[in-house]
C-alpha positions in Angstrom: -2.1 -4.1 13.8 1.2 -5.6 12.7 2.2 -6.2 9.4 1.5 -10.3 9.3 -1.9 -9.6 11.1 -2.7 -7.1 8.0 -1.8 -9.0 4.9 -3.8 -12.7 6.9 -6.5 -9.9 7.0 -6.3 -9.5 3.3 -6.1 -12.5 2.1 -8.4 -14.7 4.2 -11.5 -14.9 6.7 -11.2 -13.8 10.7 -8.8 -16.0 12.3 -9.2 -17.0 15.8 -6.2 -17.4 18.1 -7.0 -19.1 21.7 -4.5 -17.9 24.1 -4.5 -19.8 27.6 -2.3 -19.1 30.5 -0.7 -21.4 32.9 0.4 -20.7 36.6 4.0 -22.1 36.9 5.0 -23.4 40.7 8.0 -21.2 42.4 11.6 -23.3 41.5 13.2 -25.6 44.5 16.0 -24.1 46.3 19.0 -24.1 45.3 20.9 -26.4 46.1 24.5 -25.2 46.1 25.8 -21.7 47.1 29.0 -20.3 45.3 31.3 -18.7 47.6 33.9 -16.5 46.0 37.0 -15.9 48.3 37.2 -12.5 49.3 40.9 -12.4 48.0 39.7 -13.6 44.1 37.9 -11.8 41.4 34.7 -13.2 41.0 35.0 -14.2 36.4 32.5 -12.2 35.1 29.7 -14.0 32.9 30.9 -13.2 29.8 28.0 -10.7 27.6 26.1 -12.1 24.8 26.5 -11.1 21.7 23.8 -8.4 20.3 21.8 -9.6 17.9 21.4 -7.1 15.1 17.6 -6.0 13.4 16.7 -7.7 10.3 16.8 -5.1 7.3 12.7 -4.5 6.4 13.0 -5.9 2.9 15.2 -8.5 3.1 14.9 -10.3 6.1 18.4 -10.8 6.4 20.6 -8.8 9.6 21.8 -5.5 8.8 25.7 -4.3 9.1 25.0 -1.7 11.3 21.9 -1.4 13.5 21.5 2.4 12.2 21.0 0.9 8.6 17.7 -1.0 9.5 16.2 2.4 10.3 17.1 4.7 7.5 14.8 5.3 4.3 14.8 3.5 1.3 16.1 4.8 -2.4 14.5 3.4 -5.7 15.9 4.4 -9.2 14.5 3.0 -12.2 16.5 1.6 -15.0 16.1 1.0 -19.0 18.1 -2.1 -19.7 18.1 -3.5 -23.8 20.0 -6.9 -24.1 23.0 -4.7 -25.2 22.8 -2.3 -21.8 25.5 -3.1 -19.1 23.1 -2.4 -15.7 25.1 -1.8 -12.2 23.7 -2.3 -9.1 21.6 -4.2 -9.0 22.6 -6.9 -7.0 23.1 -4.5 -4.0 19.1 -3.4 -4.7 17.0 -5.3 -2.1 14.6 -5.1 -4.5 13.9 -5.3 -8.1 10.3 -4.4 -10.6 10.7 -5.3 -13.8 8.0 -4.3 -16.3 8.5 -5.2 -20.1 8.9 -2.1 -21.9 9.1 -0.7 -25.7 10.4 -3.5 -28.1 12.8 -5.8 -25.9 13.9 -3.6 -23.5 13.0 -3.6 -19.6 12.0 -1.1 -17.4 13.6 -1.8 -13.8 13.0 -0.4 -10.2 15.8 -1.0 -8.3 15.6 -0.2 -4.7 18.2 -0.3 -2.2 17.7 0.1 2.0 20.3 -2.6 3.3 23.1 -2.2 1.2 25.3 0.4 -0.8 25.8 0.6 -3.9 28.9 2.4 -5.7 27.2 3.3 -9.2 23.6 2.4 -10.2 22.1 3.2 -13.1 21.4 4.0 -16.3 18.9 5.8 -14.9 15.6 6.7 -17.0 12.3 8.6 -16.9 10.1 8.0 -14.3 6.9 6.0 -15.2 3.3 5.0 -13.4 5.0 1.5 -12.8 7.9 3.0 -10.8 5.5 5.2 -8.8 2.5 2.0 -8.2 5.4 0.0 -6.8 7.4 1.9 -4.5 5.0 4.8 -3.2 4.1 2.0 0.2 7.8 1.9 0.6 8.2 5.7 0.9 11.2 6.0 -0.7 13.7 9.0 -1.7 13.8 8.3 -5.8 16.2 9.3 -8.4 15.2 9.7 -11.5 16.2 10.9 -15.1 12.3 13.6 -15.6 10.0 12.2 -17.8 6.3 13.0 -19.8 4.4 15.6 -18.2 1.9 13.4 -17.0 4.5 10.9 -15.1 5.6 14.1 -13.6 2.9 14.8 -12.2 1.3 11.4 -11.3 4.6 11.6 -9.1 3.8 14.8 -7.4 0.4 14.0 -6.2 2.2 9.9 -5.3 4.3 12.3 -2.1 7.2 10.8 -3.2 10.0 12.8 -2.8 13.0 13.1 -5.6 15.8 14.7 -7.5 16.7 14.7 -11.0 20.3 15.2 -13.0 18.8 18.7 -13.3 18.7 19.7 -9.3 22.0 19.0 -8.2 25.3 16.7 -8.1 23.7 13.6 -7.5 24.4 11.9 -11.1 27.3 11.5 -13.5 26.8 10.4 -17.1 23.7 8.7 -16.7 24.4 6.8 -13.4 24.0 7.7 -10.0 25.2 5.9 -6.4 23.1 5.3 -3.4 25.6 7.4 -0.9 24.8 10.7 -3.7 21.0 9.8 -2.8 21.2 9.4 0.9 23.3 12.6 1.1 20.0 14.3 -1.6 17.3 12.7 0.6 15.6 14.9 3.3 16.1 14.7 7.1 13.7 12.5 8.4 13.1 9.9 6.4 11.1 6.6 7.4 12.4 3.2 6.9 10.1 1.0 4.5 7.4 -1.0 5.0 8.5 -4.9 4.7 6.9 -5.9 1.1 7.5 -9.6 2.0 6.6 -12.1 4.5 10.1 -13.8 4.9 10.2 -17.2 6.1 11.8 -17.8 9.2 13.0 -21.2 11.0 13.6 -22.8 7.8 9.7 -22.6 7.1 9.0 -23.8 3.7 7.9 -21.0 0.5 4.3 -22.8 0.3 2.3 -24.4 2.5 1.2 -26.9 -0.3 1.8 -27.3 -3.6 5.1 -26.7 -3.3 7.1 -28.4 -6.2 10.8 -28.6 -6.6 12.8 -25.9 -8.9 15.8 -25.3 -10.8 14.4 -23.2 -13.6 12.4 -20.5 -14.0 11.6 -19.2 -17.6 9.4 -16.1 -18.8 8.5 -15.8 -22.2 7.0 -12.7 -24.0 6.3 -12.1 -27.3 8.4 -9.4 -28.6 11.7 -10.3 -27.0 13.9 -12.9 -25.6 12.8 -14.6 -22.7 13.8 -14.3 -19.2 15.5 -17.4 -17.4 16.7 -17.7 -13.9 18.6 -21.2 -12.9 19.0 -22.2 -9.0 22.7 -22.1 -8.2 22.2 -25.1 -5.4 26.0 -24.7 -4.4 25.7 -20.8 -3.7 21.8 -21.3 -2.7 20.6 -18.8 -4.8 18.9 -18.2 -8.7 21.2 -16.9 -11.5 20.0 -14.7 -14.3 21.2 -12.6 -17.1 19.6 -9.0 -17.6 21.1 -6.5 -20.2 24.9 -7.5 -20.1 24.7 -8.6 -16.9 24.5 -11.4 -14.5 22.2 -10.5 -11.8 21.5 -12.9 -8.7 18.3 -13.1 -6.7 17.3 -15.7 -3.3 13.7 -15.3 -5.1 11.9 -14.4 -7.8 8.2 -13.9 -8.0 6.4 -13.6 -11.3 3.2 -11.6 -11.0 0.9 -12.2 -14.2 -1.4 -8.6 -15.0 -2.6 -6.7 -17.4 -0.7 -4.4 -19.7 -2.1 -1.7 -21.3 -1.3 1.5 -23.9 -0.1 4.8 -22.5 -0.6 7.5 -25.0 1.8 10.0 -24.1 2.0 13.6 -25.7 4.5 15.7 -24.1 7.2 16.1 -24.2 7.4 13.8 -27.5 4.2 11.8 -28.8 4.6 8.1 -28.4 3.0 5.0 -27.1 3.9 3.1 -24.4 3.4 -0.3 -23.1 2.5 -0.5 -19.0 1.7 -3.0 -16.4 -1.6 -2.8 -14.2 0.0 -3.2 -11.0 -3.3 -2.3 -9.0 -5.9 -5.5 -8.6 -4.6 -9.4 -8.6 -3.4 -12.3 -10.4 -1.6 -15.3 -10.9 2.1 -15.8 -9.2 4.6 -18.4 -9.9 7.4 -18.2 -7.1 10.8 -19.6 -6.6 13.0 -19.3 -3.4 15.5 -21.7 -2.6 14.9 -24.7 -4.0 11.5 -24.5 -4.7 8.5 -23.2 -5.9 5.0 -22.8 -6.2 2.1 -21.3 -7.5 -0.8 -18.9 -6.0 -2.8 -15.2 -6.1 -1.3 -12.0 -5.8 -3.7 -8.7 -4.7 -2.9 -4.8 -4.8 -5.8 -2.7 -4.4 -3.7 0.4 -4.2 -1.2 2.8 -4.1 -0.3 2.6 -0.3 -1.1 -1.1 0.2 1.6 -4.1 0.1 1.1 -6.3 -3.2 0.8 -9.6 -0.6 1.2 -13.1 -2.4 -0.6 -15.8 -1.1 -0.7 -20.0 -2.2 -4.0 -21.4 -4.0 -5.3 -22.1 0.1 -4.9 -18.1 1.3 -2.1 -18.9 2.8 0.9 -16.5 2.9 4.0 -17.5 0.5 7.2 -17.3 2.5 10.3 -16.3 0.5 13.8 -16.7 1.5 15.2 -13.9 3.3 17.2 -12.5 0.6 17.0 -9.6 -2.2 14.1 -10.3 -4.4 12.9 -9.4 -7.5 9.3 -9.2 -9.0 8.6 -9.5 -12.2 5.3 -7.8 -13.5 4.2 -10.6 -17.0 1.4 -9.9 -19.4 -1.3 -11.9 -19.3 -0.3 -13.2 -22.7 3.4 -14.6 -21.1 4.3 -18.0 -20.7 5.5 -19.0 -17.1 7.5 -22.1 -16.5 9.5 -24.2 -13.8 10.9 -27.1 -13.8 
């Protein structure tokens, strides 16, 4: 079963497809024979062009045809509205959980592109681990609690921290020091979108126009993303930084308290990224409202409009931001 045939499956009764087939008649004769002097070169039919594969989580064509089959890297990232972040806008992806106070707590994952420096990197937590485990990818991370560590060892995920090798420099890290890190063999990640194709719209219905999308919690500043029409894609500002996205999908959950002991007693806000929810979506454009559903750690979180069906997001990085219930989501 494909990947569109599993997340229709999730999300919505049987389907029935008919499928007929038609007997086509043999083509008329030609009607006009090339004859090429013996004495002149035949021109050669010039060779199309090779298409290249689309890169899983993007959509978009790779640079290289090797890249579309090589494993993914996730790293996550504490970002305060004083933190400069880098590299982000090479990640094909992008969690972001509201952490401690005003910070964020970011999992940036790259497949398609490089990045030079990406980081700071932090501790790894549950919402890095419920997020990425379906993509299988190679993570870098800065340790963490005793019970993240070993919510990540039983996850099969496979990583390196500043402690096993040269893979990071004063708190960052690059993707190439990953890749080189990573373990032969390696499998590319499952696509965690349904791209649109042809120019098919984000929402079968519903569908609004949108040039501004804004997420407020309590406790911090909120999170606004404008549409850049001329450049085609939306603008926002995390940390220091301007970061761009084609979409952004806001997935409203649950938080809840983690109560960590070791190695240093303190409490911790977290996002229930298992079970579904309310999304608001932009792409392009546009956006639109619907469900979201995760039942678990190696199943796609798909994202569906208020009829079942699928939403269809620019091809194009992304990122997904995971808002408490208590958050106010608007477009306009």
């Amino acid at each position: 079963m494909n990947r569109r045939q599993m997340l229709r499956a999730a999300l919505a009764p049987a389907l029935v497809v008919g499928f007929g087939a038609a007997c086509g008649e043999p083509p008329p004769p030609a009607s006009k024979v090339n004859v090429v002097d013996p004495g002149t070169p035949a021109s050669a039919t010039p060779s199309p062009t090779p298409s290249l594969p689309a890169a899983p989580l993007t959509g978009l064509p790779v640079s290289a045809a090797a890249v579309a089959e090589r494993q993914a890297v996730a790293v996550p990232l504490r970002v305060s509205p004083s933190t400069t972040p880098y590299g982000l806008d090479a990640a094909d992806l992008v969690y972001a959980e509201f952490a401690e106070s005003d910070t964020l707590h970011l999992t940036a994952v790259f497949q398609s592109r490089d990045a030079a420096k990406v980081g700071p990197v932090t501790e790894i937590r549950p919402v890095d681990i419920r997020s990425v485990a379906v993509l299988r990818p190679f993570v870098g991370y800065a340790g963490g609690p005793t019970g993240f560590l070993t919510q990540f060892e039983k996850s099969g995920l496979a990583g390196v921290t500043p402690a096993d090798g040269k893979v990071f420099a004063s708190g960052h890290t690059s993707t190439a020091a990953l890749w080189k890190a990573a373990p032969k063999g390696g499998q590319p990640p499952t696509p965690a979108l349904d791209h649109a194709t042809d120019g098919a719209a984000l929402a079968a219905r519903d569908l609004v126009p949108a040039r501004e999308l804004t997420v407020s919690v309590a406790g911090g500043p909120p999170m606004i993303w404008r549409y850049d029409q001329q450049k085609s894609h939306w603008v926002g500002k995390v940390g220091t930084a301007t970061v761009t996205a084609a979409s952004v999908i806001v997935l409203t959950m649950e938080y809840r308290t983690l109560d960590v002991r070791h190695p240093s007693p303190r409490s911790l806000p977290a996002a229930n990224v298992f079970g579904e929810g309310a999304v608001v979506a932009v792409s392009g454009p546009s956006g639109a409202k619907g469900r979201w559903r995760k039942p678990g750690l190696q199943l796609v979180c798909t994202i569906a409009d208020n009829g079942g069906d699928m939403l269809h997001p620019q091809p194009g990085n992304a990122w997904v931001i995971y808002a408490p219930t208590s958050a106010k989501v608007t477009v306009k």
